[in-house]
N, C-alpha and C positions, 0 to 999 in steps of 0.2 A: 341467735334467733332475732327475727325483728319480731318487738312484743309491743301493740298498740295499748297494752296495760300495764305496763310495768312504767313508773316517773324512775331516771336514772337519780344517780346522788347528785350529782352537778349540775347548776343552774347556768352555765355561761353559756354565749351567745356561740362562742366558738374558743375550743382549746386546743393546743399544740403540744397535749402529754405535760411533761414537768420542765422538758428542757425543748427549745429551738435545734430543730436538729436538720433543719434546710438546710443546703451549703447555697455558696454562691448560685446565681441565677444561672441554668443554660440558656446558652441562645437559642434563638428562635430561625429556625432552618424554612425558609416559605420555600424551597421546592421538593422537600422530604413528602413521602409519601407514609402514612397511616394506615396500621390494621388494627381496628379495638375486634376484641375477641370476648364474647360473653362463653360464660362456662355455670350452667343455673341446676340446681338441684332444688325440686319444687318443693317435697316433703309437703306439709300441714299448711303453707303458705299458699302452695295453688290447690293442693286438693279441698280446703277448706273454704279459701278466698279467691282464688284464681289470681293471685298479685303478681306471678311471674307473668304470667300471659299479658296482663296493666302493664307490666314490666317494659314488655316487648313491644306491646303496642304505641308504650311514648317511644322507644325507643323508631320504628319503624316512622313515627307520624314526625321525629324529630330529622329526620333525613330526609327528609321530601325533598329539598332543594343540594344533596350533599355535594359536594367535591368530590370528582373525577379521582383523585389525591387521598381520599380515606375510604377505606373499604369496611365492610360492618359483617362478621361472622359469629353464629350460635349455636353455642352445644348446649344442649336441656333436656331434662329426664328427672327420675327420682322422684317419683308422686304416684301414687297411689291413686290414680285416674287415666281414664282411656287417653290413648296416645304421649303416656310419660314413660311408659317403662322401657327400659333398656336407655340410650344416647342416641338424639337424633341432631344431627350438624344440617342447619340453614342459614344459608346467605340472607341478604336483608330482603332482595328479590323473591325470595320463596318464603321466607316471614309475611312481608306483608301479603303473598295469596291465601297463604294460611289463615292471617287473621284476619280474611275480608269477611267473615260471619262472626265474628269477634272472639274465638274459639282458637285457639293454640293447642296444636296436638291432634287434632279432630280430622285429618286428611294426609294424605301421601305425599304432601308436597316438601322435599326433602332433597341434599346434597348425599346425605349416606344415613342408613339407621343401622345399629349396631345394635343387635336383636338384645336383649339379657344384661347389657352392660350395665356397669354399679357405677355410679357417679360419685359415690365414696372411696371408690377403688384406684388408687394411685395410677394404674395400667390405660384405667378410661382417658383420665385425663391427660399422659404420656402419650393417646395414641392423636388425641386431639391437637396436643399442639404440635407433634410429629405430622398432621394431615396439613398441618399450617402450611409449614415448613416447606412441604412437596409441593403444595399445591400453590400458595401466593410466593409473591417479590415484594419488601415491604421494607422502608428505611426504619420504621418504630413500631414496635408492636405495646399495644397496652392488653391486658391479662385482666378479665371483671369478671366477680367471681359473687353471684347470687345467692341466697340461701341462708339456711339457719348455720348459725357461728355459737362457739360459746367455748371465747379464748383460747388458751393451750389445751382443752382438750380437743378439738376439733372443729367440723364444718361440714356444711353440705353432707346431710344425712338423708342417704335413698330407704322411701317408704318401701321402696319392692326388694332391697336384700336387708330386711332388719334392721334399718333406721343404721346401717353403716355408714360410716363417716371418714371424713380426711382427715387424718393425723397431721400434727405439723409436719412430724417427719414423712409423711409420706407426701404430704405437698411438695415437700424439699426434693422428694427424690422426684418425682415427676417433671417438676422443674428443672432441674439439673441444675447444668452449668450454661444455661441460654441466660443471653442478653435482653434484658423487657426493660423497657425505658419505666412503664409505669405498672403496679397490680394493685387495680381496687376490689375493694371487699364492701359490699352491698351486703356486709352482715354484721349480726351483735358482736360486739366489743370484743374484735380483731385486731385491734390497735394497743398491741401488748409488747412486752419486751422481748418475747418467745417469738413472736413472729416474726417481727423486726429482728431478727438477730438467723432466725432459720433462711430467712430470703434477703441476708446482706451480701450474699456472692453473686444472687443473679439476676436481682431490681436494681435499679435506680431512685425510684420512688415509691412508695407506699400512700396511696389512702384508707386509711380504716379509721373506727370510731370505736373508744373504750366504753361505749356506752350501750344499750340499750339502743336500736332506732326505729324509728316511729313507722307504723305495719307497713306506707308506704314507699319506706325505702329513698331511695334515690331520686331525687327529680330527671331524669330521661331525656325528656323532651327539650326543655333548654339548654340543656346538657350539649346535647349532639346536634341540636341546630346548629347553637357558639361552632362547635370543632367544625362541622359543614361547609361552615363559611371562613371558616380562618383556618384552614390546614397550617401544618407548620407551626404553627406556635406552641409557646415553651409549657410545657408537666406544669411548671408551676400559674402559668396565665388561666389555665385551663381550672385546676383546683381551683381559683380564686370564685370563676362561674360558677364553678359546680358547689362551691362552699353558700356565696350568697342566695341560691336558688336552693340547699337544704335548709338553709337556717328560718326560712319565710316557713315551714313548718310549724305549726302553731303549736305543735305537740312539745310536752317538756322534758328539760333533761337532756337535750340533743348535743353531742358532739363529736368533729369530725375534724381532720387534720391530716398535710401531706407532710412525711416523714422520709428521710434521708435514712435509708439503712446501712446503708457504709459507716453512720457516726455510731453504729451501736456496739461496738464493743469499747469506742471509750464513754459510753453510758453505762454499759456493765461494770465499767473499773471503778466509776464514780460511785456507782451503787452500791457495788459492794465497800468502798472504802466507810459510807455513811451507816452501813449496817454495820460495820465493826464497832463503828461511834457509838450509835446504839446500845450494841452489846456491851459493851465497856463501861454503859451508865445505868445497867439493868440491876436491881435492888438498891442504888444507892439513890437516898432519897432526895440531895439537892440535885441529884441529875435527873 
């Protein structure tokens, strides 16, 4: 969840979990072509604040000038307000008509709406990035993923089927076995070992934050101007934007980091070798 009440345990400026788990830098391809993909379950974030819609609206005002070269696609639903229920998919062109009254949801304007669908429901999300698939040509796809979080149990919980949600495993299965250069999590403390370890067959990168983050989320707007104008360049150039432009949040307890999911199962070996250690010095008192 992003909780603008809640101070996380962690005072640093910016953390990268316990271990470095970047690998080497990819290159930077300036003629690849980009599709960031929003996937938003508003829940108590827009029905109470309307923060997805904020969401949309840097994101839309952040693309004014974009590149020919990145394309900007939105699935959002899951609120408990007129024009959330079921999953409506808009381009960035039928976004911004939408929110010329500053209102998201509140008109027809739309690529496909999917009457009833749950956005907690593995199947929604399967047929979304299945509409990807058919419908664009795309050298990198990034996977952004809005909504209340809260770790290994899940995410993105729709107000209109019972505050249901995504399981890891069923994130995992939605996902499959597609190739995503990058999937950020614009949610509370995502940034676990469970996840990174669910999505090391079909990411490349991971952004999440084991923290708490501050109700506004994601800074948007400089976000996706940076990409606009620099198409092609590397997952990791891109976090560095988007890290500097979260961290000027004056909110506390914030943290945020891109993570190599391939490194994670020799992070599980390490782990567990350190809880044996552990174990091994439990009741004895100079251990």
């Amino acid at each position: 969840m992003r909780n603008p009440g809640k101070i996380g345990a962690s005072h640093l400026s910016l953390v990268f979990l316990i271990i470095l788990l970047i690998s080497a830098h990819a290159p930077a391809d300036e003629n690849s072509t980009l599709l960031i993909a929003f996937y938003a379950s508003g829940g108590t974030l827009e029905q109470e604040m309307g923060l997805i819609t904020d969401d949309f609206a840097q994101v839309v005002r952040g693309a004014e000038n974009l590149s020919e070269r990145v394309t900007i696609l939105a699935a959002y639903g899951g609120a408990n307000k007129p024009g959330w229920n079921g999953m409506t998919i808009a381009t960035l062109d039928e976004l911004r008509k939408d929110l010329a009254d500053g209102e998201l949801g509140n008109s027809n304007v739309s690529v496909q709406k999917i009457q009833n669908a749950n956005m907690g429901d593995p199947e929604s999300l399967s047929f979304f990035l299945s509409y990807i698939e058919r419908k664009y040509s795309y050298d990198r796809l990034f996977l952004i993923f809005i909504g209340h979080g809260q770790a290994y149990t899940g995410m993105l919980f729709d107000q209109n089927h019972g505050d249901d949600g995504l399981s890891i495993e069923e994130l995992t299965k939605a996902v499959g076995s597609r190739d995503i250069c990058l999937i950020g999590f614009d949610s509370c403390m995502m940034g676990c070992l469970e996840v990174l370890s669910a999505l090391s067959p079909s990411a490349s990168y991971i952004i999440a934050s084991e923290e708490t983050e501050p109700e506004e989320g994601w800074p948007y707007e400089p976000w996706i101007r940076y990409i606009g104008a620099h198409p092609g360049r590397s997952a990791e150039e891109y976090a560095r934007v988007l890290f500097d432009e979260y961290m000027k949040n004056p909110g506390p307890g914030k943290t945020i980091a891109l993570l190599n999911p391939k490194e994670a199962g020799h992070l599980t070996k390490r782990l567990d070798l350190f809880a044996r250690d552990l174990h091994a010095l439990a009741g004895d008192p100079g251990g």
